[in-house]
C-alpha positions as CSV (number, residue, x, y, z in Angstrom):
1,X,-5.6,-1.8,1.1
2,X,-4.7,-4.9,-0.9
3,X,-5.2,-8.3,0.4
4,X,-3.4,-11.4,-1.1
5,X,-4.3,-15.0,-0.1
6,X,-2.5,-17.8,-1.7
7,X,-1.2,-21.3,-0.7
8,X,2.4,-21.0,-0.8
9,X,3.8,-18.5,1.2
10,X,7.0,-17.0,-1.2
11,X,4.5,-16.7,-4.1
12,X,1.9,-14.4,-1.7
13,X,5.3,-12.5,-0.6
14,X,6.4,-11.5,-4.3
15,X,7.5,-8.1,-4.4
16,X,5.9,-7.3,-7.7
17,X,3.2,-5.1,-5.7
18,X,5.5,-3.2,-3.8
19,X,8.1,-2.3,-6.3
20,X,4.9,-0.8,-8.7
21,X,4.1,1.5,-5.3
22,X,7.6,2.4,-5.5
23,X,7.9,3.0,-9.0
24,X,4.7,5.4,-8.5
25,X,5.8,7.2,-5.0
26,X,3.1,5.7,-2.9
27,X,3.3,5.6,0.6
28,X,3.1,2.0,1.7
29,X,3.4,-0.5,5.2
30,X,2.9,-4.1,5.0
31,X,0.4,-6.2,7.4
32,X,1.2,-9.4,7.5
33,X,-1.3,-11.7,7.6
34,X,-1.5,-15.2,9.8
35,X,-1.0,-18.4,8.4
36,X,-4.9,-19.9,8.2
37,X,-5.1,-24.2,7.9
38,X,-7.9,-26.2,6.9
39,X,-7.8,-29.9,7.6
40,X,-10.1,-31.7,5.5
41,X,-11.8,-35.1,5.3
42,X,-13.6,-37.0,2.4
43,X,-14.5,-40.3,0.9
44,X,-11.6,-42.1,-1.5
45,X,-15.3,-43.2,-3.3
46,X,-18.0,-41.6,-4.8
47,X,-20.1,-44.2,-2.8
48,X,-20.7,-43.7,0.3
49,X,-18.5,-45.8,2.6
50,X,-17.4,-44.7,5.6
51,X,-14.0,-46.7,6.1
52,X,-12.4,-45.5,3.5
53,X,-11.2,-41.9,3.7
54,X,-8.7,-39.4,3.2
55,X,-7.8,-36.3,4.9
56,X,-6.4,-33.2,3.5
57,X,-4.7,-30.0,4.5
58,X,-4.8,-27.1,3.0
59,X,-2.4,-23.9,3.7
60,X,-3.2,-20.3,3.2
61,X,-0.8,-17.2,3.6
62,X,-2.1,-14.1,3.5
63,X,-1.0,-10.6,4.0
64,X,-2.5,-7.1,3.5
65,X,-0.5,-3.8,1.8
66,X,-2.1,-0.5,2.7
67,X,-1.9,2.4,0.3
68,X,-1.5,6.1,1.9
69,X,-2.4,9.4,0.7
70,X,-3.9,8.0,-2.7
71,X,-5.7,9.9,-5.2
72,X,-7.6,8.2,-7.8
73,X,-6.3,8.0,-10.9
74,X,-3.2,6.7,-9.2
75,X,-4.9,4.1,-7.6
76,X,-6.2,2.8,-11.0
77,X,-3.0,3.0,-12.3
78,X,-1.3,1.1,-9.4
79,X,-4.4,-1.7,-9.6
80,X,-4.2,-2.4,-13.8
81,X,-0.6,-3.1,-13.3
82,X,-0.8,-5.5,-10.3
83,X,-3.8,-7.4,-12.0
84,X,-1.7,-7.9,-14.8
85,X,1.5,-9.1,-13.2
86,X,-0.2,-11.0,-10.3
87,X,1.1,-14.6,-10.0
88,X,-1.0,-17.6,-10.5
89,X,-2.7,-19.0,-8.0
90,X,-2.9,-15.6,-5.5
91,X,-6.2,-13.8,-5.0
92,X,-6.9,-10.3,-4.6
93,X,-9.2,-8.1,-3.0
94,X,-9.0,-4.2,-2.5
95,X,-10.6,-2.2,-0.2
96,X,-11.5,1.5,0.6
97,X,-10.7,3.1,3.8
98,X,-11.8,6.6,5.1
99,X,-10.3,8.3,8.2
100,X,-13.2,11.2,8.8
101,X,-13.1,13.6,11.5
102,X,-15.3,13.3,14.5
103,X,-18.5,15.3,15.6
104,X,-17.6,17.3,18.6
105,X,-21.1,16.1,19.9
106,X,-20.2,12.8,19.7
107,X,-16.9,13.3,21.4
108,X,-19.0,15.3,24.3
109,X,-21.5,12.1,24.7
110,X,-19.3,9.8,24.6
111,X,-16.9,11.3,27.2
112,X,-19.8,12.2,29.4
113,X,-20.9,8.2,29.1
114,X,-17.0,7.1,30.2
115,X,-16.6,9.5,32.6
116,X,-13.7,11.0,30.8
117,X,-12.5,14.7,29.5
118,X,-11.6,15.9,26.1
């Protein structure tokens, strides 16, 4: 998946990374992400005086796009051209998921530990 973080929500909602899945036929869904605030407070002077201080808020936006059913040289395709074209001020991270099958001994111990059936 793709995570963006940013502070104003219509730059983090561009549809720059969506229309580059579409343009490469990758199966896409959109998490949005919840809206995260940070009030902070700090001294107006570089001294230390304990009346005089301001308090800040900070907004950040986030939201996730998960990629299915993608091979690798796709992927790095997909990630050159959104790390050229993201906007300023919007962070990035991608990460790897793996959906592996289970062990049918696991699925036997852990049903006979809940009392359940396969």
């Amino acid at each position: 998946g793709v995570h963006h973080n940013g502070r104003r929500e219509a730059v983090v909602s561009t549809q720059s990374t969506g229309f580059a899945a579409e343009c490469l036929d990758i199966n896409t869904s959109l998490k949005q992400g919840k809206l995260t605030t940070g009030v902070y407070t700090v001294n107006r002077s570089p001294f230390v005086h304990g009346h005089h201080k301001d308090r800040f808020k900070r907004d950040i936006w986030n939201r996730q796009l998960i990629l299915h059913d993608l091979s690798g040289t796709t992927a790095d395709v997909y990630l050159s051209y959104v790390q050229r074209n993201i906007p300023a001020g919007v962070t990035m991270a991608v990460t790897e998921e793996r959906l592996l099958p289970l062990d049918n001994e696991f699925l036997a111990s852990f049903y006979d530990t809940t009392n359940n059936k396969i």
